[in-house]
BALOBA-1460 file (C-alpha; in Angstrom, 3 decimals):
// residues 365
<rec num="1" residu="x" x="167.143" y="70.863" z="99.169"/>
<rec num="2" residu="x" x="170.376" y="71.886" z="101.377"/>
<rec num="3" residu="x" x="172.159" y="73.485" z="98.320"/>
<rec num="4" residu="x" x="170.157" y="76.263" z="96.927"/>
<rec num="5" residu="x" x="172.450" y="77.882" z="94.925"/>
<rec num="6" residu="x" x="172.736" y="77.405" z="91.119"/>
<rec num="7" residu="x" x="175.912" y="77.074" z="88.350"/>
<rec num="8" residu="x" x="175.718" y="78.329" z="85.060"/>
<rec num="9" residu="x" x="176.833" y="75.811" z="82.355"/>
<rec num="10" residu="x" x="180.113" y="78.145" z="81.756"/>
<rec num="11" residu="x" x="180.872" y="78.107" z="85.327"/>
<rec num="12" residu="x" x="180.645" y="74.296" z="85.430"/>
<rec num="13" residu="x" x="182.599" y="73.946" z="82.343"/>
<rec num="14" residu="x" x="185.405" y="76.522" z="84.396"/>
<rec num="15" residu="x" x="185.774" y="73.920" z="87.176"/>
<rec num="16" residu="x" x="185.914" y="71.112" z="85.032"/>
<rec num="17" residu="x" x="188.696" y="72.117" z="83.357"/>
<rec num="18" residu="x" x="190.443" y="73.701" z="86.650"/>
<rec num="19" residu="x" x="189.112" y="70.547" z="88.575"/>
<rec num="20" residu="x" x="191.333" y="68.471" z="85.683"/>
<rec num="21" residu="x" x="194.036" y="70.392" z="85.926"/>
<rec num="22" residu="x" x="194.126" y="70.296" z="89.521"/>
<rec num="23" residu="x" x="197.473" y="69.661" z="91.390"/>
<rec num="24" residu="x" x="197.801" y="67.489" z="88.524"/>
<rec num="25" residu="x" x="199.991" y="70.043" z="86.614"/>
<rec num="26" residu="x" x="202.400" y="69.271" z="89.118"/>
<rec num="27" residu="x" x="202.792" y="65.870" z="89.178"/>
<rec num="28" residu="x" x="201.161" y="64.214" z="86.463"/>
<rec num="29" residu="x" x="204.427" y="64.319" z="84.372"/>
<rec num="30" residu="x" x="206.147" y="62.649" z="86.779"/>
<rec num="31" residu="x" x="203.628" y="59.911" z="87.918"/>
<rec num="32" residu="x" x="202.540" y="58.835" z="84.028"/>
<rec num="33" residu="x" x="206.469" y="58.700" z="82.976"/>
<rec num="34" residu="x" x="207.219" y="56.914" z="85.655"/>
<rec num="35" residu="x" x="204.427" y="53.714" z="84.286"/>
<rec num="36" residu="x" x="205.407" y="54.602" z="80.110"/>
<rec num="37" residu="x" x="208.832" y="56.211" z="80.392"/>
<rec num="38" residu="x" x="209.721" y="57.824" z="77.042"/>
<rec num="39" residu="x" x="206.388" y="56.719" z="75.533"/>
<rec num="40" residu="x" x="204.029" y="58.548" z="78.345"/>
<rec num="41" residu="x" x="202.545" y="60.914" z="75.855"/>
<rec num="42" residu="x" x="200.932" y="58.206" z="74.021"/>
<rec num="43" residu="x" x="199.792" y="56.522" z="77.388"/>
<rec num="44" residu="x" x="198.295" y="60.217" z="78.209"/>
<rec num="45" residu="x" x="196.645" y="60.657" z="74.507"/>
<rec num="46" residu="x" x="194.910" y="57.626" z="74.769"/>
<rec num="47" residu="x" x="193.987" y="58.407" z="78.434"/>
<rec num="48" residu="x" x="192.247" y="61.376" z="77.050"/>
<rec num="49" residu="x" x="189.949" y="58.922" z="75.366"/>
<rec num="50" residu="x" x="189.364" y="56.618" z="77.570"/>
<rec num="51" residu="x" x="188.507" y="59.638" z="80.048"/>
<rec num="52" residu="x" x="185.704" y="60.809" z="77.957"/>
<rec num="53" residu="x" x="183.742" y="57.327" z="78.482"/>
<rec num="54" residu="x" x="184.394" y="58.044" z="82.301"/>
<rec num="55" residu="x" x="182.739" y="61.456" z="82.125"/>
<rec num="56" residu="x" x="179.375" y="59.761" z="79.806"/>
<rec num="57" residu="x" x="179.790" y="57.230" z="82.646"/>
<rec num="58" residu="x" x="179.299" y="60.344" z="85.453"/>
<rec num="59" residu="x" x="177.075" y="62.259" z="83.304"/>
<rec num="60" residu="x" x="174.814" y="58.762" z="82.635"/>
<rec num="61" residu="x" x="174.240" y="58.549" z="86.231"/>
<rec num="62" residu="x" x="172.924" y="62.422" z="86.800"/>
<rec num="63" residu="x" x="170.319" y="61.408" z="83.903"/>
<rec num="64" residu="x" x="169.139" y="59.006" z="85.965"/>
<rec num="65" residu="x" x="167.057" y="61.685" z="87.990"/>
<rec num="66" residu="x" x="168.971" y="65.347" z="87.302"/>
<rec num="67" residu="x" x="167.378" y="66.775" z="90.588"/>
<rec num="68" residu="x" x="169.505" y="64.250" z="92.915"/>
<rec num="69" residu="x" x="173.228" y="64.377" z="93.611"/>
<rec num="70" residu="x" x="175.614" y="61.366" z="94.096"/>
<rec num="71" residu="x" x="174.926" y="60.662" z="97.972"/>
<rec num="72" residu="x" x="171.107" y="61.092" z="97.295"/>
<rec num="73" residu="x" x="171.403" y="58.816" z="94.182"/>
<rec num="74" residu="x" x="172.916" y="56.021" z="96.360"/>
<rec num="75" residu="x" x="170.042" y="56.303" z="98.423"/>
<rec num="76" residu="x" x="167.803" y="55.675" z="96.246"/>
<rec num="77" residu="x" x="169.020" y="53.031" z="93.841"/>
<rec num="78" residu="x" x="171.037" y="51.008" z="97.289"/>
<rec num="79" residu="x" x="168.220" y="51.410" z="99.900"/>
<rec num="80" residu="x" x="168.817" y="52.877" z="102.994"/>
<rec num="81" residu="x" x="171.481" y="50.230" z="104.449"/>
<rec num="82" residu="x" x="173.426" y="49.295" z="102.271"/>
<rec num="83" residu="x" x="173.471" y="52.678" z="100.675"/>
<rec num="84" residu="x" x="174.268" y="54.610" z="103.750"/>
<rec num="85" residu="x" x="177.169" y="52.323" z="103.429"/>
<rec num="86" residu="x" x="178.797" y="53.503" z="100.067"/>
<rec num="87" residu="x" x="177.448" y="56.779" z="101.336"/>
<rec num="88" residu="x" x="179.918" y="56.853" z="103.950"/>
<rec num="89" residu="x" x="182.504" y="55.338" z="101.276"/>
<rec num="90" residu="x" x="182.272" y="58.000" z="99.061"/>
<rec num="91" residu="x" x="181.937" y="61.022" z="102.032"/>
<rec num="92" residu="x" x="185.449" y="59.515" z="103.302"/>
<rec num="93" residu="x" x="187.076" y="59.606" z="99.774"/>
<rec num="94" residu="x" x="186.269" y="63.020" z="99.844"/>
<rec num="95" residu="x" x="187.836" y="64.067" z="102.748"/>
<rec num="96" residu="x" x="190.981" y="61.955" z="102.675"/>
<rec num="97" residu="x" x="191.283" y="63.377" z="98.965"/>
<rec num="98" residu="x" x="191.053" y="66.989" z="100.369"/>
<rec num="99" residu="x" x="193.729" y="66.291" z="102.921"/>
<rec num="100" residu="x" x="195.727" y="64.993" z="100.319"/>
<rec num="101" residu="x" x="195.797" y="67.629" z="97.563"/>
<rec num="102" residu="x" x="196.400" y="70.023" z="100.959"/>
<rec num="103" residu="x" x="199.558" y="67.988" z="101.146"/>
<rec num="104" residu="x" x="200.933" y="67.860" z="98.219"/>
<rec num="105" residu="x" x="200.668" y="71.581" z="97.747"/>
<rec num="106" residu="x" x="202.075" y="72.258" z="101.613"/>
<rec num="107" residu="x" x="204.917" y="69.773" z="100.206"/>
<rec num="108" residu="x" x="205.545" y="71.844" z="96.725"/>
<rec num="109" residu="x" x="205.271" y="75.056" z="98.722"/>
<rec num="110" residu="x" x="207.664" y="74.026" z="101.465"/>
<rec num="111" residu="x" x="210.478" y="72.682" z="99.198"/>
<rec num="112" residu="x" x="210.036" y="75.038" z="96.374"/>
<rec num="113" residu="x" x="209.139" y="78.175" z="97.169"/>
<rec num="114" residu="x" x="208.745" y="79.121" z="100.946"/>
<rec num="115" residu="x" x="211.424" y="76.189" z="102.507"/>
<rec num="116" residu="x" x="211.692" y="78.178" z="105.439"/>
<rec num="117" residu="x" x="207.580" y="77.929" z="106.642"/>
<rec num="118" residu="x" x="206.205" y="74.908" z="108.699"/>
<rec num="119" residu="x" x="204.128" y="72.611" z="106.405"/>
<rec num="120" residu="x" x="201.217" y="73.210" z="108.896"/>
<rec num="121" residu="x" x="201.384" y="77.004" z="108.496"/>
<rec num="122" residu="x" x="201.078" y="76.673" z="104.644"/>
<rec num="123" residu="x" x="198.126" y="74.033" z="105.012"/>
<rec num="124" residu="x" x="195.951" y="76.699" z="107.453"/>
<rec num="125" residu="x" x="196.562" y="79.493" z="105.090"/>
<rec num="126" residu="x" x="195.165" y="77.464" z="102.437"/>
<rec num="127" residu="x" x="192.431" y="75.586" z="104.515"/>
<rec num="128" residu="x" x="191.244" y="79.205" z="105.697"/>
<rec num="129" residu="x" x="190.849" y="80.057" z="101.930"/>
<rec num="130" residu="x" x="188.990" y="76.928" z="101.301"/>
<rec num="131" residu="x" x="186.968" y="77.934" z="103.729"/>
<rec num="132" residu="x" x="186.440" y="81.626" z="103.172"/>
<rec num="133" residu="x" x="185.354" y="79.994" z="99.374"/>
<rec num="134" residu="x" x="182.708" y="77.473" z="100.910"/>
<rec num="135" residu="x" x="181.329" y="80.068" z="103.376"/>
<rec num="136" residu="x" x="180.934" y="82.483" z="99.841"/>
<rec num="137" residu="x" x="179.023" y="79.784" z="98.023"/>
<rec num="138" residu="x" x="179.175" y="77.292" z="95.584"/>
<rec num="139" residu="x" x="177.661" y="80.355" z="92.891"/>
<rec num="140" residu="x" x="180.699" y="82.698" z="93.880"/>
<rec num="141" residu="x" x="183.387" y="79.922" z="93.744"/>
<rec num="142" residu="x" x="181.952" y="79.191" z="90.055"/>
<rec num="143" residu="x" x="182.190" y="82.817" z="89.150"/>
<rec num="144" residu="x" x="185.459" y="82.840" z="90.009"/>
<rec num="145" residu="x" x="186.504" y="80.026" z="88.205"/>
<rec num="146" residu="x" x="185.453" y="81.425" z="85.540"/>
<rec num="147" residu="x" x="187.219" y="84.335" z="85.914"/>
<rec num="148" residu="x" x="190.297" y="82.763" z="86.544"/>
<rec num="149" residu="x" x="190.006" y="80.477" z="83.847"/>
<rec num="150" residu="x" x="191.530" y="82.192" z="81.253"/>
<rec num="151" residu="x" x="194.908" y="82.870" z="83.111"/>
<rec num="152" residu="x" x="195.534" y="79.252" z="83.839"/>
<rec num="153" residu="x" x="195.355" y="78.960" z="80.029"/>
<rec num="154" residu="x" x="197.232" y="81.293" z="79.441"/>
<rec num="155" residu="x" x="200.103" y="80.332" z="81.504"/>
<rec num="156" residu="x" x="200.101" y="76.647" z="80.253"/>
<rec num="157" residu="x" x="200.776" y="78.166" z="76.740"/>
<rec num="158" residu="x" x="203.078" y="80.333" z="77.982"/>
<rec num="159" residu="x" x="205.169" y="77.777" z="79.606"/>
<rec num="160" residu="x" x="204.640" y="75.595" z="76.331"/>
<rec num="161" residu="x" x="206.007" y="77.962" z="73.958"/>
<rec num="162" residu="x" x="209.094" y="79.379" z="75.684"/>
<rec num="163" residu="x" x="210.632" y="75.853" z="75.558"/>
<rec num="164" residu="x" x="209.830" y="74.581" z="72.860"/>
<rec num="165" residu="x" x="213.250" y="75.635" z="71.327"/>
<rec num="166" residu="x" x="214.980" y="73.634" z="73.715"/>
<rec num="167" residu="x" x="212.970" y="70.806" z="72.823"/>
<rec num="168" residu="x" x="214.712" y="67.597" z="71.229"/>
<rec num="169" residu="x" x="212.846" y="64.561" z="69.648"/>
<rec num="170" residu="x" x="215.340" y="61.712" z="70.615"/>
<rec num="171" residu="x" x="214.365" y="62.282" z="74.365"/>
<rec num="172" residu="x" x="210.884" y="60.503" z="73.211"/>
<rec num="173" residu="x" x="212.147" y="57.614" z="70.988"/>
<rec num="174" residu="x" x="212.579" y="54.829" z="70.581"/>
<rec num="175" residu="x" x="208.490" y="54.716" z="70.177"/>
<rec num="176" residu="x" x="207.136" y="51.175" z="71.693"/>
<rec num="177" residu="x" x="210.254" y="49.724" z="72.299"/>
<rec num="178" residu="x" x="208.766" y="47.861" z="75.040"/>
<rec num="179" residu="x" x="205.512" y="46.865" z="73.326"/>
<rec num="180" residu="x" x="201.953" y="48.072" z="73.971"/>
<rec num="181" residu="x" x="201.903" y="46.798" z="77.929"/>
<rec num="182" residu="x" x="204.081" y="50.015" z="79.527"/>
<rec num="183" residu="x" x="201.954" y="52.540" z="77.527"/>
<rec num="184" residu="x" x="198.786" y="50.160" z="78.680"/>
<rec num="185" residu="x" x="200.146" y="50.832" z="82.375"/>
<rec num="186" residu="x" x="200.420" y="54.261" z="82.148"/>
<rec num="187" residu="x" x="196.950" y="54.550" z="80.200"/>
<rec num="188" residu="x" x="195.284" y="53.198" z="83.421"/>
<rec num="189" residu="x" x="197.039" y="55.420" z="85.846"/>
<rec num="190" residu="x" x="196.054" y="58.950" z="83.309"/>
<rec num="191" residu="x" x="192.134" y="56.898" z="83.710"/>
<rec num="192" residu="x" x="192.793" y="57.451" z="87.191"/>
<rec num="193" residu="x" x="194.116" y="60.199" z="87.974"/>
<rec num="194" residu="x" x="192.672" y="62.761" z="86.714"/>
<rec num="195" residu="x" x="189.079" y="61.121" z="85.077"/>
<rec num="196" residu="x" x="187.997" y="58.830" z="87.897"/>
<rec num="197" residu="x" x="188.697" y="61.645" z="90.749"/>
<rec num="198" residu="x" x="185.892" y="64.223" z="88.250"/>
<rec num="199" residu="x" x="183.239" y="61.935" z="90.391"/>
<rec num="200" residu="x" x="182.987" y="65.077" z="92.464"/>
<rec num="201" residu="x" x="181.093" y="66.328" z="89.410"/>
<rec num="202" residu="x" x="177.942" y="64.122" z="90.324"/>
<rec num="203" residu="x" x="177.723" y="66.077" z="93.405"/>
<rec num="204" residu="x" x="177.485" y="69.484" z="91.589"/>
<rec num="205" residu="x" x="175.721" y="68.532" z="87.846"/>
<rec num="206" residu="x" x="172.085" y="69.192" z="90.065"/>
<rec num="207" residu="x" x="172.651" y="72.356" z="91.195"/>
<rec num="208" residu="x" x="173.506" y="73.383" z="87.268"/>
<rec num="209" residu="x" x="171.650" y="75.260" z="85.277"/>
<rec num="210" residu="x" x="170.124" y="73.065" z="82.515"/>
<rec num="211" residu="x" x="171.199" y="74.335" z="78.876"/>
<rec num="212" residu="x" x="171.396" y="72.600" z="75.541"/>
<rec num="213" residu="x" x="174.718" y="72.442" z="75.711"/>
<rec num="214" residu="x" x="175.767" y="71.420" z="78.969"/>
<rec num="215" residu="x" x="176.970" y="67.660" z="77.959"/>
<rec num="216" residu="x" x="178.658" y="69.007" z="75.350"/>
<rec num="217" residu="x" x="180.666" y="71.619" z="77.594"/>
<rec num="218" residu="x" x="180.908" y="69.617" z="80.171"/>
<rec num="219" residu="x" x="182.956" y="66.449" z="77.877"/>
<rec num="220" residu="x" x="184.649" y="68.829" z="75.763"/>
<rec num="221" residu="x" x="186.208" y="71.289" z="78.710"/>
<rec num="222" residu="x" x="187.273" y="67.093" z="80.371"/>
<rec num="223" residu="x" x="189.018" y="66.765" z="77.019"/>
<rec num="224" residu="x" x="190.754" y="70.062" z="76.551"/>
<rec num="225" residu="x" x="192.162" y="69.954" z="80.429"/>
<rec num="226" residu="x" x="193.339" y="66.125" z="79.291"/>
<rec num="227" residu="x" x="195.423" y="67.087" z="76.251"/>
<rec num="228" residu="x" x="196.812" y="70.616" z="78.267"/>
<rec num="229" residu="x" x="197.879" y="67.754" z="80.948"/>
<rec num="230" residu="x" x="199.237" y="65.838" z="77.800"/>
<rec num="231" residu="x" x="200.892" y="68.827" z="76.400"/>
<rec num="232" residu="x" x="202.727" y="69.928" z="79.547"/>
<rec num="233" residu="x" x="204.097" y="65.949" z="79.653"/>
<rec num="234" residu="x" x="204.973" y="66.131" z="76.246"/>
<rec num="235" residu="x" x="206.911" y="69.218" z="76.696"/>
<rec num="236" residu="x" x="208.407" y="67.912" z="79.900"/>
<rec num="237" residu="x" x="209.948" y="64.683" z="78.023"/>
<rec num="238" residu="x" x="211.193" y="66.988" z="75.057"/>
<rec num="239" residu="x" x="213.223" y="68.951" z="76.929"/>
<rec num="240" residu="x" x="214.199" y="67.326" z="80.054"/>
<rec num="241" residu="x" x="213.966" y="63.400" z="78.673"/>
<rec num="242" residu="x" x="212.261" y="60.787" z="80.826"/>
<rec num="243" residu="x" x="215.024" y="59.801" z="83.443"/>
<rec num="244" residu="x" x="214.502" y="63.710" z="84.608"/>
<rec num="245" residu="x" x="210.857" y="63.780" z="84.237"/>
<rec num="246" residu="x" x="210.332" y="60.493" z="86.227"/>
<rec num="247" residu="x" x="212.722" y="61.716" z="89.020"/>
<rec num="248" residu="x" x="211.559" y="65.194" z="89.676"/>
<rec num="249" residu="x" x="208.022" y="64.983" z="91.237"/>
<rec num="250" residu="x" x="207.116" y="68.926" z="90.378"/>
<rec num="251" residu="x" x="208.884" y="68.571" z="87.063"/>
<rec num="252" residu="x" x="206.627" y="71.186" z="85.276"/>
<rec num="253" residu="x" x="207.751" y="73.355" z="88.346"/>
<rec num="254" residu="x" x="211.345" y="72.608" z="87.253"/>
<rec num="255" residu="x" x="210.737" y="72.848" z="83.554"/>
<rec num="256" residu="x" x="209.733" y="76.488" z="83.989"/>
<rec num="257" residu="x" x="212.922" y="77.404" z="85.962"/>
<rec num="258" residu="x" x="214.957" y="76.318" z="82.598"/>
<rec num="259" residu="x" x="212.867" y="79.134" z="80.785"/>
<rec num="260" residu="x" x="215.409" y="81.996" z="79.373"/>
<rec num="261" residu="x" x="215.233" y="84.172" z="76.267"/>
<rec num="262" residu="x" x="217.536" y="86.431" z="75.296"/>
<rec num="263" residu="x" x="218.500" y="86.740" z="79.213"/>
<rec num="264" residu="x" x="215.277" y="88.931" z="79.926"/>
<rec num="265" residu="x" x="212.298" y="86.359" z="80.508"/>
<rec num="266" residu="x" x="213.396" y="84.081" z="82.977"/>
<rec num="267" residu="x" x="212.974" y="83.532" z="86.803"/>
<rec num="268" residu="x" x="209.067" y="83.203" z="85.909"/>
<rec num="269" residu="x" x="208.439" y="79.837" z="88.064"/>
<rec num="270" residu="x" x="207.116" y="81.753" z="90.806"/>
<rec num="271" residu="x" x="203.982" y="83.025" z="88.386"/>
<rec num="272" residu="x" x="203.755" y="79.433" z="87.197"/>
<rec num="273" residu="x" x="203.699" y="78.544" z="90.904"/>
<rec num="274" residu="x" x="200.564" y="81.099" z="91.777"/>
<rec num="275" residu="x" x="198.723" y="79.387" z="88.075"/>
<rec num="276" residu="x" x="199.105" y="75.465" z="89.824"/>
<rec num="277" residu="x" x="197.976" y="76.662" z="93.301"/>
<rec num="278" residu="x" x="194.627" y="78.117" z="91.734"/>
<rec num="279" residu="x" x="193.859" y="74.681" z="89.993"/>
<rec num="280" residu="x" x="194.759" y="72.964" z="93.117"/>
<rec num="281" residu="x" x="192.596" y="75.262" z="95.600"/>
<rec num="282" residu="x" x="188.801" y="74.655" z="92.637"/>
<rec num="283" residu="x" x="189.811" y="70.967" z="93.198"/>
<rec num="284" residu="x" x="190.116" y="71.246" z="96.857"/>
<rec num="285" residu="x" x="187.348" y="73.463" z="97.542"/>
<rec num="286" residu="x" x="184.536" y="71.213" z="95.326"/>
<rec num="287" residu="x" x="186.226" y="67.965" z="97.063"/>
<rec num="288" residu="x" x="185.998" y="69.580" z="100.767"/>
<rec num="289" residu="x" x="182.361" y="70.908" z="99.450"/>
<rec num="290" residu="x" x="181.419" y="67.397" z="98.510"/>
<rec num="291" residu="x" x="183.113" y="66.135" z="101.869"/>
<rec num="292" residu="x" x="180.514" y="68.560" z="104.215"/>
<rec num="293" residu="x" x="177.929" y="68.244" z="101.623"/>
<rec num="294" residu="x" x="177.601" y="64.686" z="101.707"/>
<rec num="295" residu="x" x="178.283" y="64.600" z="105.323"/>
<rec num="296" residu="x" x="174.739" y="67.371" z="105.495"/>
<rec num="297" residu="x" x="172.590" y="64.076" z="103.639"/>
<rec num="298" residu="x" x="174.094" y="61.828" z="106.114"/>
<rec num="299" residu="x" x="172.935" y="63.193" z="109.439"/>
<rec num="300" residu="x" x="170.013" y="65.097" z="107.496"/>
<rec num="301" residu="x" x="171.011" y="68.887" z="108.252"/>
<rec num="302" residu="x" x="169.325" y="71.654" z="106.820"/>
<rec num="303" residu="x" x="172.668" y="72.750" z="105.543"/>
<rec num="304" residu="x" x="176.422" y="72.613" z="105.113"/>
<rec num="305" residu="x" x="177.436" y="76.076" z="106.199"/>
<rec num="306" residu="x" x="177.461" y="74.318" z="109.979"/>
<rec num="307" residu="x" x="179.846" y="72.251" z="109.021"/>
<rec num="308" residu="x" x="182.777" y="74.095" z="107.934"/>
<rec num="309" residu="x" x="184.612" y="75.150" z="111.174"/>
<rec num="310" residu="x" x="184.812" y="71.402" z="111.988"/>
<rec num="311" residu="x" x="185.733" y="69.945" z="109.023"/>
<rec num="312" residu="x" x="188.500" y="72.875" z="108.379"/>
<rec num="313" residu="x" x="190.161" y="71.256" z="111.620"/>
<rec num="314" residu="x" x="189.616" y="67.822" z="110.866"/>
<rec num="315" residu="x" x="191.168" y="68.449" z="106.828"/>
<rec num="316" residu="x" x="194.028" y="70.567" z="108.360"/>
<rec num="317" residu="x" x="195.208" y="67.956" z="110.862"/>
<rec num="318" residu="x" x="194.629" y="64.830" z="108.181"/>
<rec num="319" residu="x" x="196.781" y="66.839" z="105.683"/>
<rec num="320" residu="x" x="199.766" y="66.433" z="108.634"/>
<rec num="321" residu="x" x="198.825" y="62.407" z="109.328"/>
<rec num="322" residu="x" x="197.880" y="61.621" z="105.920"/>
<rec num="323" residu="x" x="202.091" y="61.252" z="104.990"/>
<rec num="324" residu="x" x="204.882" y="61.144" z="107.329"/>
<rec num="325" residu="x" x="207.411" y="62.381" z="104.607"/>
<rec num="326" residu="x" x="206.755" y="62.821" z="100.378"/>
<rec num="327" residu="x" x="208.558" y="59.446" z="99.851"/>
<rec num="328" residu="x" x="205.977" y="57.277" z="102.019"/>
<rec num="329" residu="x" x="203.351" y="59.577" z="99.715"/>
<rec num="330" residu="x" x="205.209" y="57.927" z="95.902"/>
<rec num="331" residu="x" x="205.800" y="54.444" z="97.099"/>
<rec num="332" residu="x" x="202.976" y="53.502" z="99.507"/>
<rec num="333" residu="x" x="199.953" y="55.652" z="99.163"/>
<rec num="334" residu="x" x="199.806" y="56.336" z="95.185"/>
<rec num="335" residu="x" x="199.653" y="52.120" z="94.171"/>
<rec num="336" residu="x" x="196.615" y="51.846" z="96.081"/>
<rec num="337" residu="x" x="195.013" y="55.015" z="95.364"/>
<rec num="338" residu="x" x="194.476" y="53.567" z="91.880"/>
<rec num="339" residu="x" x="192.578" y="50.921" z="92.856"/>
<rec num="340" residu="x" x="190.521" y="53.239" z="95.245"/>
<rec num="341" residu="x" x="189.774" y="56.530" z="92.382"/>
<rec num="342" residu="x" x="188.660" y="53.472" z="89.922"/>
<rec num="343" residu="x" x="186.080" y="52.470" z="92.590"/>
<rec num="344" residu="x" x="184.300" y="55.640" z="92.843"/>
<rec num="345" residu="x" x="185.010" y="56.476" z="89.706"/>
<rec num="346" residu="x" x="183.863" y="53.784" z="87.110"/>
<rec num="347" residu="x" x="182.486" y="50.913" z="89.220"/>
<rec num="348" residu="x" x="179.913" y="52.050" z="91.427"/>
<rec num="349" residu="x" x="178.416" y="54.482" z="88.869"/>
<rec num="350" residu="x" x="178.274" y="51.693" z="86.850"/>
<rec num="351" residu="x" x="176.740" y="49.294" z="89.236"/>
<rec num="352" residu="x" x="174.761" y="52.321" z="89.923"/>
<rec num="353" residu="x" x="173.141" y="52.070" z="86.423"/>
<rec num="354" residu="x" x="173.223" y="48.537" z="86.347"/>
<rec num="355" residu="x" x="170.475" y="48.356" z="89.642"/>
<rec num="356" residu="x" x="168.848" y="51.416" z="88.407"/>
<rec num="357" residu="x" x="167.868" y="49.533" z="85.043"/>
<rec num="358" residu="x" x="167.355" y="46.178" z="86.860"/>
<rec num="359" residu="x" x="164.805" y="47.685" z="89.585"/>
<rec num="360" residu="x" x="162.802" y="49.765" z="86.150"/>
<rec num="361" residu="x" x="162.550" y="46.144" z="84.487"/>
<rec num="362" residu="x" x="161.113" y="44.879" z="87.500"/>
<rec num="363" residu="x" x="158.448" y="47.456" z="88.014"/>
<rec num="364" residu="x" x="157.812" y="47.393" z="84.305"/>
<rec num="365" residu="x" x="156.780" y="43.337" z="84.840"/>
């Protein structure tokens, strides 16, 4: 087995609420609002749902045989041809989603917070702590997760609770005034993004501990990062309406510059900054560790470890080619992506079940 280390069930729980949260904090509000305008919230509520049959979806498939991950299930059930092939599908989803959530916190960093710093600067920085994390372990990034857990959480309510006086109710009616097919719209796009991208998860549910409870903890930490995602768009549309909330991509990051009581708290966005880089570097570092892990199945190496250097400086220069600018990023790249995260998120595992089933019946006869 190339990964000999071992989660607890709390440490998986950690990263799937951090891995939920991801970079998502920053731009969910913006990207559901933008399908359901004013009625978003309801689009992300019933997203939550929906989400939970992805995860028994994810979770179905590591029943299947608990000792295998994703790449070796595909091997498997698909045969060696044509499941090198989805092999290879899956391995390059990984990477060009690593590169990706490298970009869009080089973009956030470079227009928010250090404007002055070349976007490939901030992407080695972070790519180097990717790194330094995979190099540590997959044990030591889940301990840390689950120590950082708890301030994440904390932050979110923060941010929640110092607005909510400046929150107003008309910013979120009419309810429906468009019928059911906008909120329908943006219920697909919260399926996506962040349930069908958790497929990372059948790369790590074998090297877990097995408890009673891990199911359990496992759906209900996917359901508690769903409604904090649903939360911080609810608050976004109370107090900044949905024109504002569709039109600033980090709107969260704006919504906590409006934060001032009594003159003394305010100014806290940089805090709330350092809170949505640690959810986006768990949800980088378990994509890039599924990237080099499934990569190690592929060529059959005794490890991943070997791995790193290279794909650091393959990641780093994708996260530059992957956009030419944060517009091509919102009009060209994000339609498709949908398409692409439903894929590996809900088809194949189901088609993975399907043949799984099919080939039993067949030996049964």
């Amino acid at each position: 087995m190339i990964e000999k280390g071992r989660l607890t069930v709390r440490q998986l729980a950690s990263l799937m609420f951090l891995c939920t949260i991801g970079e998502q904090i920053l731009v969910f509000p913006s990207m559901i609002t933008s399908y359901a305008q004013q009625d978003a919230w309801i689009s992300s509520l019933l997203g939550v749902g929906g989400g939970l049959g992805v995860l028994l979806i994810m979770f179905a498939v590591y029943n299947m045989n608990p000792r295998l991950n994703l790449i070796e299930h595909v091997a498997r059930i698909l045969g060696p041809w044509i499941g090198a092939f989805v092999s290879v599908f899956y391995v390059f989803y990984f990477l060009i989603s690593t590169s990706t959530f490298i970009r869009e916190i080089g973009d956030f960093m470079a227009t928010e917070i250090l404007t002055q710093s070349p976007l490939w600067v901030l992407h080695l920085a972070f790519i180097c702590a990717l790194a330094w994390g995979l190099k540590s372990g997959l044990p030591n990034i889940g301990r840390t997760a689950e120590a950082f857990f708890p301030l994440v959480v904390l932050f979110l309510i923060i941010l929640t609770l110092c607005l909510l006086p400046k929150a107003e109710l008309n910013n979120v009616k009419p309810v429906l005034s468009q019928g059911f097919l906008i909120p329908f719209k943006g219920f697909i796009a919260v399926l996506t993004y962040p349930y069908c991208e958790l497929c990372i998860f059948m790369m790590l549910l074998p090297y877990t501990e097995p408890g009673p409870h891990l199911k359990r903890d496992f759906l209900l930490m996917g359901m508690i990062g769903g409604l904090l995602l649903t939360l911080t768009l609810g608050i976004c549309l109370l107090v900044m309406g949905p024109f504002m909330t569709q039109h600033h991509w980090f709107a969260s990051f704006h919504l906590s510059r409006m934060i001032n009581i009594g003159n003394f708290l305010q100014r806290i966005e940089a805090f709330m900054a350092s809170v949505w880089v640690i959810a986006v570097f768990f949800k980088s570092v378990l994509f890039f560790y599924s990237f080099l892990l499934g990569m190690a199945h592929l060529f059959r190496l005794s490890g991943y470890r070997i791995l790193i250097l290279p794909g650091s400086l393959l990641i780093l220069a994708l996260s530059i080619l992957v956009a030419p600018n944060e517009t091509f990023y919102l009009k060209v790249i994000i339609p498709y992506w949908i398409d692409w995260d439903l894929t590996c998120g809900i088809f194949l595992p189901l088609l993975l079940i399907l043949i799984y089933h099919l080939k039993h019946r067949l030996q049964k006869h």
